[in-house]
C-alpha positions as CSV (number, residue, x, y, z in Angstrom):
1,X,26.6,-21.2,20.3
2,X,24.8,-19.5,22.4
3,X,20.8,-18.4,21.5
4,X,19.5,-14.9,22.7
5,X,16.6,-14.6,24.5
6,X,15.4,-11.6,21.5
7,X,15.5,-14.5,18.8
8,X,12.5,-15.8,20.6
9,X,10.4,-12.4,20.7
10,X,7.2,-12.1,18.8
11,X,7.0,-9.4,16.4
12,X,3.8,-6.4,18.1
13,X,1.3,-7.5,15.6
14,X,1.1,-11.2,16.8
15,X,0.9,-10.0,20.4
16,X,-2.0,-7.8,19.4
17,X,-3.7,-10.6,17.5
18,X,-3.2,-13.2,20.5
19,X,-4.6,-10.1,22.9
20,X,-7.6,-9.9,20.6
21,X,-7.9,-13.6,20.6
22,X,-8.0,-13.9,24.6
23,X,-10.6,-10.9,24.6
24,X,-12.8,-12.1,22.4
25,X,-13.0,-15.9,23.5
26,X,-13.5,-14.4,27.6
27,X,-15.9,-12.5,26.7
28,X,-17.7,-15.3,24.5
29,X,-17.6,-18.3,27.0
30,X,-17.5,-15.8,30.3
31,X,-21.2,-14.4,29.0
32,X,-21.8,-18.2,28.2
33,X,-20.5,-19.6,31.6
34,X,-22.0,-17.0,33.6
35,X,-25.2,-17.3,32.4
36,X,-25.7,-20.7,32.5
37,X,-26.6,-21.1,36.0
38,X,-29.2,-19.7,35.7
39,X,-31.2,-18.9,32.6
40,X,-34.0,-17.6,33.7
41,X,-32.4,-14.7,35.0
42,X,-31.4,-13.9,31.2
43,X,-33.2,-10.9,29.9
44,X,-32.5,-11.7,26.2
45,X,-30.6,-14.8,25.1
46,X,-27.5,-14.1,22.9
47,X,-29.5,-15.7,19.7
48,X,-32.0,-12.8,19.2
49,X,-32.3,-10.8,16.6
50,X,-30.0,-13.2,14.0
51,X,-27.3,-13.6,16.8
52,X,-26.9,-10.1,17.6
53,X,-25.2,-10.6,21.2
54,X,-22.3,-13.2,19.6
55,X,-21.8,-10.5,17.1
56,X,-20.8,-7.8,19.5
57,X,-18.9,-9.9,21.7
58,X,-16.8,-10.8,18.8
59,X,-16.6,-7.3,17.6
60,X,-15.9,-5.6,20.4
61,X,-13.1,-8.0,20.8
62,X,-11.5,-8.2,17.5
63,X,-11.0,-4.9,17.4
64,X,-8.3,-4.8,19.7
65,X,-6.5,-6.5,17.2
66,X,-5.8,-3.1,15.9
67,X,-5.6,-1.3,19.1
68,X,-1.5,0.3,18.8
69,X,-2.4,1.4,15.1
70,X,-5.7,3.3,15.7
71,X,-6.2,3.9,19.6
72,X,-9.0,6.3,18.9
73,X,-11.0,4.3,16.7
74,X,-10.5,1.2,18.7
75,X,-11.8,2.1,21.9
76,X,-14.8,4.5,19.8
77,X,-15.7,0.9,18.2
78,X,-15.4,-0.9,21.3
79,X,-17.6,1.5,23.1
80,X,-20.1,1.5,20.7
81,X,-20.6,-2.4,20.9
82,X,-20.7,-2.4,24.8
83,X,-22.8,0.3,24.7
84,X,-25.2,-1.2,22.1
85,X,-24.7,-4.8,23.8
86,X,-26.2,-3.7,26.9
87,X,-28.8,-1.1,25.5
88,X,-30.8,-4.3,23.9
89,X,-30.1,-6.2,27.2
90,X,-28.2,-8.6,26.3
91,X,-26.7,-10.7,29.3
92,X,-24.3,-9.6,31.7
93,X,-21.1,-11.4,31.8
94,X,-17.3,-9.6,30.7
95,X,-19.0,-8.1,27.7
96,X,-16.7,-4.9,28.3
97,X,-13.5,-6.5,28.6
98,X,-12.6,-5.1,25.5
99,X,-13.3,-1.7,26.3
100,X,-11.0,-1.7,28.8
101,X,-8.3,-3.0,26.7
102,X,-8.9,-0.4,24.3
103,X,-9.1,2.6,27.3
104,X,-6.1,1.3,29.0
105,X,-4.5,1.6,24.9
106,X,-5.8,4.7,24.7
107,X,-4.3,6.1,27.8
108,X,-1.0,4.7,27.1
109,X,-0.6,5.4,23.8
110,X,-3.5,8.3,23.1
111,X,-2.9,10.5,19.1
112,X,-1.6,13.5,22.1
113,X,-4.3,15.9,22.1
């Protein structure tokens, strides 16, 4: 009997979800890690204003979850953390990783106008 290499293949949805995972978790810890060396350099520490910075982070990776179904919205939402991330000067670290997720997304896939 012999077992296809296809019988293995996740379906597009679990792909998307384990994308959004990795996004979300490097952007996390690589903010966290980065940071750590040195914490004075820090601006504003990711636990102002009720947790504000973790919130993005997780946001503006989640979303990708949903990336092949709504391009547009995706990388609109994705934008609009990094943007709002880095207006209240938050830390740096790979805070847009997302966004670029959601760009390349768009680019592939687009709605055609």
């Amino acid at each position: 009997m012999s077992v296809s290499a296809r019988s293995f293949r996740l379906p597009s949805w679990a792909g998307d979800i384990l994308l959004a995972l990795f996004v979300t978790v490097m952007q996390v810890q690589g903010t966290i890690v980065r940071n750590a060396a040195d914490p004075t350099a820090v601006l504003r520490p990711l636990t102002d204003l009720g947790h504000l910075g973790y919130v993005l982070l997780v946001a503006g990776g989640a979303v990708v979850a949903v990336r092949q179904r709504w391009p547009v919205p995706v990388f609109v939402a994705a934008g609009l953390c990094s943007v709002i991330y880095y207006a209240l000067d938050f830390p740096d670290g790979p805070a847009r990783l997302g966004l670029f997720v959601a760009l390349y997304t768009l680019t592939a896939l687009g709605d055609g106008r």
